[in-house]
C-alpha positions in Angstrom: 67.6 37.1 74.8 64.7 38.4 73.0 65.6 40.1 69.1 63.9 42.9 70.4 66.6 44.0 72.8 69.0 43.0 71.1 68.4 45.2 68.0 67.2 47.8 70.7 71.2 47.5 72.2 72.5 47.7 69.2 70.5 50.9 68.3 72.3 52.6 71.8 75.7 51.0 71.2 75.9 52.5 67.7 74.4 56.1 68.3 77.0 56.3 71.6 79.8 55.5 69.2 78.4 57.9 66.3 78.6 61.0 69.4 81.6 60.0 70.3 83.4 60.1 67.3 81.7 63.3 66.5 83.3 65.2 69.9 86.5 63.4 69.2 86.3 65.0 65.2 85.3 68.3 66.9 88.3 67.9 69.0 90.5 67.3 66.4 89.7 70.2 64.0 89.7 72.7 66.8 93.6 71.9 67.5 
């Protein structure tokens, strides 16, 4: 497995968890 994709992966996995977490906060403070 080439760096490249890796990093590349990593870049997607994190930015899905950063929106995620950002609904799920929204979420939250509307309740």
């Amino acid at each position: 497995l080439c760096p490249f994709l890796v990093a590349y992966l990593e870049f997607w996995f994190h930015l899905v968890i950063n929106i995620r977490n950002k609904t799920y906060i929204k979420l939250v403070f509307k309740l």
